[in-house]
C-alpha angles and dihedrals in degrees: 000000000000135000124209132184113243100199124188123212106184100230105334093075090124094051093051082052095059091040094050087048090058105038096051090014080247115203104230097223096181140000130186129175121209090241094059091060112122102240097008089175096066095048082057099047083048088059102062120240125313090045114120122178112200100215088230095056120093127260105187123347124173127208125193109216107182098314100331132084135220122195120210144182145154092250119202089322087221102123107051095183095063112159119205095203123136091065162050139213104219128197128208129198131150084216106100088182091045089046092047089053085043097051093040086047092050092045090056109120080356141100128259122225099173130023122237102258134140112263127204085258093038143050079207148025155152150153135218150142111244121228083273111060093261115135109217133176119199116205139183110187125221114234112262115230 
């Protein structure tokens, strides 16, 4: 089994896309807007009323990031003052100097919650919340011995 993070934008999935390209060098591994479904009125109708699908906004859009994967889409756009809070998305490398890009990439337009900064489990390690709402934590393991 495998779990991945399905993660929802309101309206700048494609920015975080392109951001997330260029911060991990993520493979996009599939993109559809809601205007290239194949019958977008009936997803609609399905919703109920006060969903509105711009044709140019993702539906569903997947990212592989090393050997995981994140899905992501701009969802029914109706709550602007979504909070992605509960969670993290946490990477792993044994790479200090790769996690160190990752997390500067990441912290890029964000806000950092932790430093970078060796732990006492991790060569390094950090935690932020990205430009676009998504909590990460970035973490380098010690060896155990």
């Amino acid at each position: 089994m495998q779990a991945n993070p399905y993660l929802f934008f309101d309206g700048s999935c494609e920015q975080a896309i392109a951001f997330y390209q260029q911060a991990f060098g993520a493979e996009l591994r599939f993109k559809m807007t809601f205007g290239e479904m194949p019958d977008p009125q009936s997803v609609q109708e399905g919703c109920g009323s006060g969903f509105d699908f711009p044709p140019d906004k993702i539906m569903h859009a997947q990212l592989k990031i090393g050997s995981s994967e994140i899905m992501m889409s701009d969802g029914n756009m109706a709550s602007s003052d979504r909070q992605h809070q509960g969670y993290a998305i946490s990477l792993a490398t044994s790479d200090l100097e790769e996690g160190k890009n990752w997390f500067d990439n990441l912290s890029a337009g964000g806000h950092v919650t932790m430093p970078w900064q060796e732990t006492f489990w991790a060569k390094g390690f950090g935690m932020l919340t990205d430009k676009f709402g998504i909590p990460w934590m970035v973490n380098v393991e010690k060896p155990m011995p």
